[in-house]
Structure formats: structure tokens, C-alpha cells
MISE-546599 format. One record per residue (C-alpha): residue number from 0; x, y, z; residue in one letter. Coordinates in steps of 0.05 Angstrom, whole numbers. Each point is the difference from the previous one (the first is absolute). Example, Ala and Ser with C-alpha at 12.3 -4.5 7.8 and 13.67 -1.06 7.14 Angstrom:
BEGIN
KEKE;num;x;y;z;residu
KEKE;0;246;-90;156;A
KEKE;1;27;69;-13;S
# end
This chain:
BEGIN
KEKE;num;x;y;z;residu
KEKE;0;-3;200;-570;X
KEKE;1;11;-44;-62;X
KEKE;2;-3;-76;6;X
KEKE;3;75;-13;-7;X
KEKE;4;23;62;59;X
KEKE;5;-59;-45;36;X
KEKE;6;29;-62;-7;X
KEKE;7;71;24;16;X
KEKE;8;-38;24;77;X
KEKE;9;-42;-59;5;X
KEKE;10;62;-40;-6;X
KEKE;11;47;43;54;X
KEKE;12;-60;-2;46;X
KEKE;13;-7;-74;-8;X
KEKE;14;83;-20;11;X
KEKE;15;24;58;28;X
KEKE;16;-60;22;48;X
KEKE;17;-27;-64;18;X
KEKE;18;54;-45;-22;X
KEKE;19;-50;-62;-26;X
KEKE;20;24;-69;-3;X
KEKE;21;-21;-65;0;X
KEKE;22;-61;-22;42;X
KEKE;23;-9;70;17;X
KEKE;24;-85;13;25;X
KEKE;25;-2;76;-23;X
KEKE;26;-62;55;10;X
KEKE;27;2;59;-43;X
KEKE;28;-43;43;32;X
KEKE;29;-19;57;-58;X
KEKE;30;-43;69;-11;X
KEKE;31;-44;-3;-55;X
KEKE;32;55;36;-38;X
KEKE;33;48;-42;4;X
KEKE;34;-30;-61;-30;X
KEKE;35;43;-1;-65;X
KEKE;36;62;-4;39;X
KEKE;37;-22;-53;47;X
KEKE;38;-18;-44;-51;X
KEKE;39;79;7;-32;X
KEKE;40;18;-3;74;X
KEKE;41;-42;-64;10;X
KEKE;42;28;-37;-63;X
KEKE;43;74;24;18;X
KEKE;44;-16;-44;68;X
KEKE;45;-22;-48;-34;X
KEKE;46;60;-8;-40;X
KEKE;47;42;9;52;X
KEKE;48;-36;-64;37;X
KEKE;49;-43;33;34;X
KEKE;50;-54;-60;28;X
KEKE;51;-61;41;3;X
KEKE;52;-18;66;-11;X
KEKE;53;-60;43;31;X
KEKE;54;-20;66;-26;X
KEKE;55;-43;51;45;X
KEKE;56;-25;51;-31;X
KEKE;57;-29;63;51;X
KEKE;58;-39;59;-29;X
KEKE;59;6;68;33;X
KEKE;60;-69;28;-22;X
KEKE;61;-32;-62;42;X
KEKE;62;52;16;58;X
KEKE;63;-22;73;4;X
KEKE;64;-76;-24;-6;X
KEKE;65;15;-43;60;X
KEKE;66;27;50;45;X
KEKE;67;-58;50;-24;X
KEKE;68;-59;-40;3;X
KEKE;69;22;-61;63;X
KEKE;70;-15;17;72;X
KEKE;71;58;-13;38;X
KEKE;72;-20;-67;34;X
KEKE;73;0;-23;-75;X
KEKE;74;47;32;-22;X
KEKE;75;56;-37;63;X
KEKE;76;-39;-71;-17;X
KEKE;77;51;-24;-47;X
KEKE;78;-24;-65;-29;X
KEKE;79;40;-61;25;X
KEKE;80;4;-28;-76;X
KEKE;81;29;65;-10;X
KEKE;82;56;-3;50;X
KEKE;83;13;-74;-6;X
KEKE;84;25;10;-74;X
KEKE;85;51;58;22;X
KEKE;86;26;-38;60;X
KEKE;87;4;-66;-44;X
KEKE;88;63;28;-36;X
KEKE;89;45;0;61;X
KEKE;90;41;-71;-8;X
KEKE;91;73;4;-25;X
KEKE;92;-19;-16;-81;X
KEKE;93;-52;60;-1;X
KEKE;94;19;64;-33;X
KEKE;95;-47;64;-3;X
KEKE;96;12;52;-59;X
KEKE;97;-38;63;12;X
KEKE;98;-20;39;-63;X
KEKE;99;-20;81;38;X
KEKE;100;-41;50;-46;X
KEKE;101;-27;42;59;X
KEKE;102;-36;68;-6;X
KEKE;103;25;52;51;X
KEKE;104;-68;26;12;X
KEKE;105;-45;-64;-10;X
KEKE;106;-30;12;75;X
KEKE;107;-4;67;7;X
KEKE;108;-68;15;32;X
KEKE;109;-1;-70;42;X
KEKE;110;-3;9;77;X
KEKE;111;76;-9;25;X
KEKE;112;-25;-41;59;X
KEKE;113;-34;-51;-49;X
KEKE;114;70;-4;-37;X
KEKE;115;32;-14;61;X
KEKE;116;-50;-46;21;X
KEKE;117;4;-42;-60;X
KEKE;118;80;4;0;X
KEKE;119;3;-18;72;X
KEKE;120;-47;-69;-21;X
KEKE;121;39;-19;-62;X
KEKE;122;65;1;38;X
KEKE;123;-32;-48;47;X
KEKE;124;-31;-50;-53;X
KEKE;125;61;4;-44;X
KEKE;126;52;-4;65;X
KEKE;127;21;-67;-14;X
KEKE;128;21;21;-73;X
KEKE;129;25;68;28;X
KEKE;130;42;-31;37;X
KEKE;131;31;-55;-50;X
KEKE;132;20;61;-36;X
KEKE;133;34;43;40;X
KEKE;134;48;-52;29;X
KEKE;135;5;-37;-74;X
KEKE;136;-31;-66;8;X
KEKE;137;-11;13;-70;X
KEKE;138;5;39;-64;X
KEKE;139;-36;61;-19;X
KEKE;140;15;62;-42;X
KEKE;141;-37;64;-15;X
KEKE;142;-8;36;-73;X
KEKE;143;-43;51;-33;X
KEKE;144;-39;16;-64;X
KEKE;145;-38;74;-2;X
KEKE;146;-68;13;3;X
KEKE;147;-26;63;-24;X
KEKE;148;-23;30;67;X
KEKE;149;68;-13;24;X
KEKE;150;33;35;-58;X
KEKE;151;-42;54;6;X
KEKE;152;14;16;60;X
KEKE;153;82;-5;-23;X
KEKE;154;-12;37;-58;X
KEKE;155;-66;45;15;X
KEKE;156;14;38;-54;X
KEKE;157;2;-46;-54;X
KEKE;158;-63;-33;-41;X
KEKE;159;-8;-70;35;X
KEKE;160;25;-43;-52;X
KEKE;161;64;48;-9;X
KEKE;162;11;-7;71;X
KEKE;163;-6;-78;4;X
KEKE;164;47;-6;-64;X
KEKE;165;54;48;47;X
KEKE;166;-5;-43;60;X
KEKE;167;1;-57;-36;X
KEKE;168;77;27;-28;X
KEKE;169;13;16;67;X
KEKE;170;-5;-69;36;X
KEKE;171;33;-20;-67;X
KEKE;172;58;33;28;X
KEKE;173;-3;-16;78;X
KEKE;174;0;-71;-13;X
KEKE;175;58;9;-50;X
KEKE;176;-37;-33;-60;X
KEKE;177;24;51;-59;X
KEKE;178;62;-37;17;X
KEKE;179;30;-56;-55;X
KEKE;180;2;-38;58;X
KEKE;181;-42;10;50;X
KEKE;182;17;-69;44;X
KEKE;183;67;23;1;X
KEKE;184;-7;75;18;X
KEKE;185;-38;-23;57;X
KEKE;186;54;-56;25;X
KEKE;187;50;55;-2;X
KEKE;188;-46;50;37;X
KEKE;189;-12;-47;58;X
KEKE;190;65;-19;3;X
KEKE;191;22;74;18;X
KEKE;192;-61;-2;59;X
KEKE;193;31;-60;18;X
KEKE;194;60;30;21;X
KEKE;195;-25;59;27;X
KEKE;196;-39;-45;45;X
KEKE;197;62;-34;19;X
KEKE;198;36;61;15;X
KEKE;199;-56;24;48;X
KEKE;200;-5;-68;40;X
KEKE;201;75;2;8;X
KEKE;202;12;70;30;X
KEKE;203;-48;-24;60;X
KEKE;204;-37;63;19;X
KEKE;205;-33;8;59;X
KEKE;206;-38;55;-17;X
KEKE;207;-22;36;-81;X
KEKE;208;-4;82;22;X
KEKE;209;-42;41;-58;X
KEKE;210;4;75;-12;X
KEKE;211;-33;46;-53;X
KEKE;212;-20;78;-12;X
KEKE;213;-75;-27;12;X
KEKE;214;10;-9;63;X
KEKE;215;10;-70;9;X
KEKE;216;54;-22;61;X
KEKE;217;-22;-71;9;X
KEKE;218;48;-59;33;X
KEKE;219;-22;-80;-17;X
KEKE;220;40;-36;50;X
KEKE;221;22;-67;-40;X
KEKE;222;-11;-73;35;X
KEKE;223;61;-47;15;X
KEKE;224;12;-39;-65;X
KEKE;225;-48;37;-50;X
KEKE;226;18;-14;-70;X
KEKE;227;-14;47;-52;X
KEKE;228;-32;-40;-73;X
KEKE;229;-12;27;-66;X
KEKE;230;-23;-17;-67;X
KEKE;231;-4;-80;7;X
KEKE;232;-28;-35;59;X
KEKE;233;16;-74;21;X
KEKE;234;-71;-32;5;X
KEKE;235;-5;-62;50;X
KEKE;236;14;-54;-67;X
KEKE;237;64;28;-8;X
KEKE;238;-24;43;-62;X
KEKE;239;18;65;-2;X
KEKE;240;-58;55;-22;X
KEKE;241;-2;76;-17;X
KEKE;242;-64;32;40;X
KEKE;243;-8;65;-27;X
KEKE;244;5;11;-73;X
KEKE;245;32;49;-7;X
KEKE;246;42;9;55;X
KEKE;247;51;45;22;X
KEKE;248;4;-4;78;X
KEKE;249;49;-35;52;X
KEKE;250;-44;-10;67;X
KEKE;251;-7;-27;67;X
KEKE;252;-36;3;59;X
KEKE;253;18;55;63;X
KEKE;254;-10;-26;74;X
KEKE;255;-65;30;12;X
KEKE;256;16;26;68;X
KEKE;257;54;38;-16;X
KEKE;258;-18;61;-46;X
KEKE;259;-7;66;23;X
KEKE;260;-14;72;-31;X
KEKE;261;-46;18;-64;X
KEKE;262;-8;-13;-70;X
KEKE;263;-32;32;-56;X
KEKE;264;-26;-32;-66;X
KEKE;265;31;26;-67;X
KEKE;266;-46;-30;-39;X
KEKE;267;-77;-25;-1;X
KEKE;268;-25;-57;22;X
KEKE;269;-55;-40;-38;X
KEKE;270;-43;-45;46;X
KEKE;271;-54;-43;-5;X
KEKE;272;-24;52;-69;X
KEKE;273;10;63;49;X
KEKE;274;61;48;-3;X
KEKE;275;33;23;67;X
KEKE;276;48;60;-13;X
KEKE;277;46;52;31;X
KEKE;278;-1;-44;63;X
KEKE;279;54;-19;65;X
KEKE;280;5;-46;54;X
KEKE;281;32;10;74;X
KEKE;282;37;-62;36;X
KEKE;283;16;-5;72;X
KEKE;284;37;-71;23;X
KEKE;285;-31;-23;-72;X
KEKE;286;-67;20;7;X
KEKE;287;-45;45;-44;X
KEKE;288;-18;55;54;X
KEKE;289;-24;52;-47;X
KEKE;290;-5;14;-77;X
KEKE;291;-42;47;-42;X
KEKE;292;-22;1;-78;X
KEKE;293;-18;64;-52;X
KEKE;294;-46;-65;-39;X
KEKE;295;-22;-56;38;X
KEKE;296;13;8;61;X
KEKE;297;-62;-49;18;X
KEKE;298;30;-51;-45;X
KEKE;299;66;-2;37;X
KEKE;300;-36;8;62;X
KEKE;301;-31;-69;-11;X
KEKE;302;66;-32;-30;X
KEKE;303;35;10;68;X
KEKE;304;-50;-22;39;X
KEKE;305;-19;-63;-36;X
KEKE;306;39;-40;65;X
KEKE;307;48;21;45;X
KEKE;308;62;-24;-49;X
KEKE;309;-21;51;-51;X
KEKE;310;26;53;48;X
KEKE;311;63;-32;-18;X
KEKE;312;52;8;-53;X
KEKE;313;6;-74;-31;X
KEKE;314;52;22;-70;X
KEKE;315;54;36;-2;X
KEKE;316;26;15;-85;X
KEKE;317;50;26;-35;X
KEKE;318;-10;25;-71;X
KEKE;319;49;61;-41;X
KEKE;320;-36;64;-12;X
KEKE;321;40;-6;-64;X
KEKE;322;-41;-72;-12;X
KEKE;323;-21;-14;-79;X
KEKE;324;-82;9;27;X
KEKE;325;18;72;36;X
KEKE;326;34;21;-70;X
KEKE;327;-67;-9;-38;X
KEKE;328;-17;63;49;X
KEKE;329;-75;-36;6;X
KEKE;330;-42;-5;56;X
KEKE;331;-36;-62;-14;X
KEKE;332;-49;-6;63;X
KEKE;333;16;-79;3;X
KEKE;334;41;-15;55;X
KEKE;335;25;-66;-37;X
KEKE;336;34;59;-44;X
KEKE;337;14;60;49;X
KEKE;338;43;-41;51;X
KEKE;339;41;-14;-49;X
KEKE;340;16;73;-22;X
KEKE;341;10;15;83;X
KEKE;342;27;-21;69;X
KEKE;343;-50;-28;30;X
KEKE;344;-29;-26;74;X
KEKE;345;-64;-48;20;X
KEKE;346;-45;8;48;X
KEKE;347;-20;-79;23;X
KEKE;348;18;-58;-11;X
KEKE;349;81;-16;2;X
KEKE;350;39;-55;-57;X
KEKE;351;40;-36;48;X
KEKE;352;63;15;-29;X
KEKE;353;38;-21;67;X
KEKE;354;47;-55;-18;X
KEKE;355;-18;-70;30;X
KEKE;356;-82;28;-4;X
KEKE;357;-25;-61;-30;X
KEKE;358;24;-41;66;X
KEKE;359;-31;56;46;X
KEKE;360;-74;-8;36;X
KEKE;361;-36;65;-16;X
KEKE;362;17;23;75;X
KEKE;363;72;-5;-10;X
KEKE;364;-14;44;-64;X
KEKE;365;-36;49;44;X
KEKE;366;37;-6;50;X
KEKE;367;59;22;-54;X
KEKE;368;-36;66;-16;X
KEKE;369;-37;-38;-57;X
KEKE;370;-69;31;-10;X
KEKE;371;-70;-25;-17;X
KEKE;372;-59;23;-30;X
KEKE;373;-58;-21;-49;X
KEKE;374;31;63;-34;X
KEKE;375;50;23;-41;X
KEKE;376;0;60;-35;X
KEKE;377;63;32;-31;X
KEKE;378;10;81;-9;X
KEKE;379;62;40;-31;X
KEKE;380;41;56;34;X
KEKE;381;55;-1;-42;X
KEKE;382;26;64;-31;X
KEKE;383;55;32;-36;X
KEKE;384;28;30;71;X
KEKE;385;-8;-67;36;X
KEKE;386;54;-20;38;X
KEKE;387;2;-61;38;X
KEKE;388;56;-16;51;X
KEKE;389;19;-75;28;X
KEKE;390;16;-1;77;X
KEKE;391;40;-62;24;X
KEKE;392;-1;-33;62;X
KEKE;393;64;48;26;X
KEKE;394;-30;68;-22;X
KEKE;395;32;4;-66;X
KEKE;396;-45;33;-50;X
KEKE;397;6;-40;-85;X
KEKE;398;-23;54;-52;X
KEKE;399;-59;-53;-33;X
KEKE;400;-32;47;-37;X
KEKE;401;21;83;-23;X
KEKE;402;-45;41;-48;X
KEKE;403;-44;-45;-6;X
KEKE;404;39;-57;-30;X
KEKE;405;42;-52;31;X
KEKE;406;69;22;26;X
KEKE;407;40;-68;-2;X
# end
């Protein structure tokens, strides 16, 4: 990308994204690729008032290395130092800009129990961060900047640097920055989730029904007083911040002991550098009872059984077949990317989008139909035949979604 399309991102990330102001403490956490635009990023912070900046920078050859060559006892020993600076970025002035380059396949050939292992300890040395996070106690956003393993395995086709210059135009156009004004574009696209959002919360469902020609005939019972929330997020400061960038979802969280029937994936899911494909999942009074992959099986396997509250569905979103990132017709095995081009559900941990949360004990979340998990892990099933009915309290059925696209 050339320096001044690089600037123009480094800036949206920076006001948009993470909405930096003065006294801000920010971490960019950064591949190795994506060190040119964290350094714009870090003087756009700067500029903005940012009080200090920290830059992390995490190498995916040593990562591999690690989970290759470490025993497992190691391996799970995370370093306290190591934790301690993670967790340290959880008070109401922090913000947390992630910059993703991830390869699809970087742990192909690693044992899917020492994956799980490892996953299963981070989530418990990071939980205090985690948690900050997923109920906004502070900022954070996510970006992305290719890596040539990644856009190989887009574009396997293509010589490596041809295939990093096309993903490179791509993500040019997810996060809207061939616009004159890219700021703008993206005011006016939240604005329109924004009132989607608004138009969900109102019609009170107590139940989302799905249907497709895969197969899938899945109901996600709805808690009292969910809220649905999309594009910006109110942090605890009062500031709002965009998450995921780019972003084309409206979402919320399902009572987790209300779904029943079965639901098959429309797309592949990328975790922890392994690909799980062709899969589906069974529910019975919320729980996973059964579920099967063509790829990965074992890798899903140990995603649902990482605690008992990743047998639960913890995300419930909305997102147009006909969305800008399904029209590039581009599979981009980054889930940052492909839940944005699809309806989508997670299996985990819930947002707890239930109004008056923030004055609730985590029992009275619970005992709301609010899940949790130390996971979280998102997967698409929408498609162009995906309809997706609303049930209110009194029977009546709301057409939310027909043909894949929303119906209101």
C-alpha cells in the first residue's frame, strides 16, 4: 500500500476504531507486518493526545516454534511478566488497537490438544483483560495488513507478491479507504447499523427462528431486554469505539437455554492457524448435544469442550448476504473478514447486551440467559436462501431476514 492510502487507514483506525483522545494509555499490539502502519498509527495517537503509547510486536515463526518444540507443561506456564502487561491495560483511559496478519495454516501439524491446552491457559492469564473487553471497560479495535502466507492461501494461484498487492486492494475496499472521505463514509455506514440495531431492540422478540436449503432449522430464544449494537460501542468513559474494522454486523447475545434444532456452517472457520470446514452443530434446551466436521472435526471437538459455557451459543449477528465484503465474492479465511460477508453465531462467551447489564452481578446475567466462557469463537451460516423469522411474545412471527438479506 503506498504511504499516503497508509496514512489515510492509520488515521480511521486511530479516530474512528479506537477513538484516541487526550490522556488516552494505548497498546498496539502488531505482527511483524504491520510495523509500518503502527508506527503512523502510533504518531496519529500521539497527536490525538494520546499519553503514552506501547507497541508489541509478536512473530508467528517464533509462535509456531513454540507450539512445535515446548512440552505442554511449558508451553501452559505463561510467564507472570507476560500476563501482567496484558491485564495492565484494563482501567477506563486504556485503549487496545489490534493490528491481525494471521496465516490460515501457520499450525498445521501441531497436536490439537496442545492448541487447546495453550488456549485454555491464555484465557485464564489474560481473564482479567478478557473480561474488560467484552463488557467495554475500555477501548479496543481490530485491523489487518496481509502477510504473504495469508494471501496465498486467498489467492493460491497467484505469485506471492501479486497476491499480497490484491489483498492489500481488497481491505482497501472493506474498510472504505478508496473513498475521498473515508471518516465520513464510515459515519454514514454506522449510522445505518445504528438503526437497524434500533429497529431489532424495539420489535422485542422472544425468539430469532433460522431456515436454509443446508439444512439448518435452528431457534435462539432471545433474553428479556437484549439490545442489539452495531458499528460503535459506548466504552465505560463515555467514548464511543468501533471494534471490528471493518464491520458490517448488528449482534446480540441469545438466552443460552433456549435454542433448539441444528445448524450448519456456510463458510470455514479459521482457528488457532487450523481450518474447520463443512461442519454443524445440534442444540437441545441450548446445549451442543452433537456436531460433526468434513476438516477439523478434532479442532471443534476441543473448542466446545474448552468449559461447559462453550457448549453454549454466547452471539447472535445479523449481516446482508448482499453486504459490500460478500460482493468481493472472496473467501478470505480470517474471521475478522468472513463474519462480516455472513450471518453469523458464537459459540462462548455472551456481550451483555441486556439493558441495565452494567448494574447486574454476573448471576443475575446468568441467571438472564447470559452465557460464560473463556471462549468465544464466531462461525457464519448465512446464505443467499437464509431466512430468518422474529417470534414475539404472542406468537406473531416479524420477517427479519428473506433471501438472505434483511426484510425490514
Amino acid at each position: 500500500m503506498n504511504r499516503s492510502l497508509l496514512k489515510k487507514y492509520a488515521r480511521l483506525v486511530a479516530r474512528v476504531g479506537a477513538n484516541v483522545g487526550g490522556g488516552d494509555n494505548v497498546l498496539i499490539n502488531s505482527s511483524l507486518e504491520g510495523v509500518d502502519l503502527a508506527r503512523l498509527i502510533c504518531e496519529e495517537c500521539y497527536r490525538l493526545g494520546a499519553r503514552k503509547v506501547h507497541v508489541n510486536y509478536n512473530d508467528r515463526t517464533v509462535s509456531r516454534l513454540k507450539m512445535l518444540n515446548e512440552d505442554v507443561e511449558t508451553l501452559t506456564d505463561i510467564p507472570s511478566f507476560v500476563a501482567d502487561m496484558k491485564n495492565s491495560f484494563t482501567d477506563p483511559d486504556c485503549v487496545v488497537i489490534q493490528i491481525l496478519s494471521d496465516d490460515p495454516h501457520l499450525y498445521d501439524g501441531v497436536e490439537p490438544s496442545k492448541l487447546a491446552a495453550y488456549s485454555k491457559a491464555a484465557d485464564k492469564a489474560f481473564k482479567r483483560y478478557y473480561d474488560c473487553a467484552m463488557t467495554n471497560k475500555i477501548r479496543w479495535t481490530l485491523c489487518a495488513v496481509p502477510c504473504r502466507e495469508w494471501a496465498k492461501t486467498v489467492f493460491p494461484d497467484d505469485a506471492p507478491a501479486v497476491a499480497e498487492r490484491k489483498l492489500w486492494g481488497l481491505i482497501v475496499k472493506t474498510m472504505r479507504l478508496d473513498e475521498r472521505d473515508a471518516i465520513a463514509a464510515w459515519e454514514a455506514h454506522c449510522s445505518d447499523l445504528i438503526s437497524r440495531s434500533a429497529w431489532l431492540t424495539g420489535q422485542k422478540f422472544t425468539a430469532l427462528r433460522y431456515t436454509n436449503s443446508l439444512g439448518t432449522d435452528l431457534t435462539v430464544g432471545m433474553p428479556e431486554g437484549y439490545y442489539f449494537s452495531g458499528a460503535r460501542e459506548p466504552a465505560l468513559c463515555g467514548k464511543y469505539f468501533c471494534a471490528n474494522m471493518p464491520t458490517e454486523e448488528v449482534f446480540s447475545l441469545p438466552d443460552r437455554n433456549r435454542v433448539d434444532g441444528i445448524v450448519y456452517a456456510s463458510m470455514p472457520l479459521v482457528h488457532d492457524g487450523n481450518i474447520v470446514d463443512k461442519f454443524w452443530l445440534k442444540f437441545e434446551k441450548g446445549r451442543i448435544v452433537d456436531f460433526g466436521a468434513e476438516r477439523g472435526e478434532e479442532i471443534l471437538r476441543n473448542v466446545i469442550e474448552t468449559d461447559e459455557g462453550s457448549h453454549y451459543l454466547g452471539e447472535v449477528a445479523l449481516v446482508q448476504y448482499d453486504s459490500p465484503i460478500r460482493a468481493l465474492n472472496t473467501l478470505f479465511f480470517d474471521t475478522l473478514f468472513d463474519e462480516n460477508a455472513a450471518c453469523h453465531l458464537a459459540i462462548g462467551q455472551a456481550y451483555p447486551l441486556i439493558e441495565g447489564a452494567d448494574r447486574m452481578t454476573e448471576e443475575e446475567l446468568a441467571a438472564r440467559g447470559a452465557n460464560s466462557s473463556n471462549e468465544h469463537v464466531d462461525f457464519m451460516i448465512g446464505t443467499r436462501d437464509l431466512n430468518i423469522d422474529g417470534i414475539k411474545q404472542d406468537g406473531s412471527v416479524v420477517p427479519v431476514f428473506r433471501h438472505g438479506n434483511f426484510a425490514f
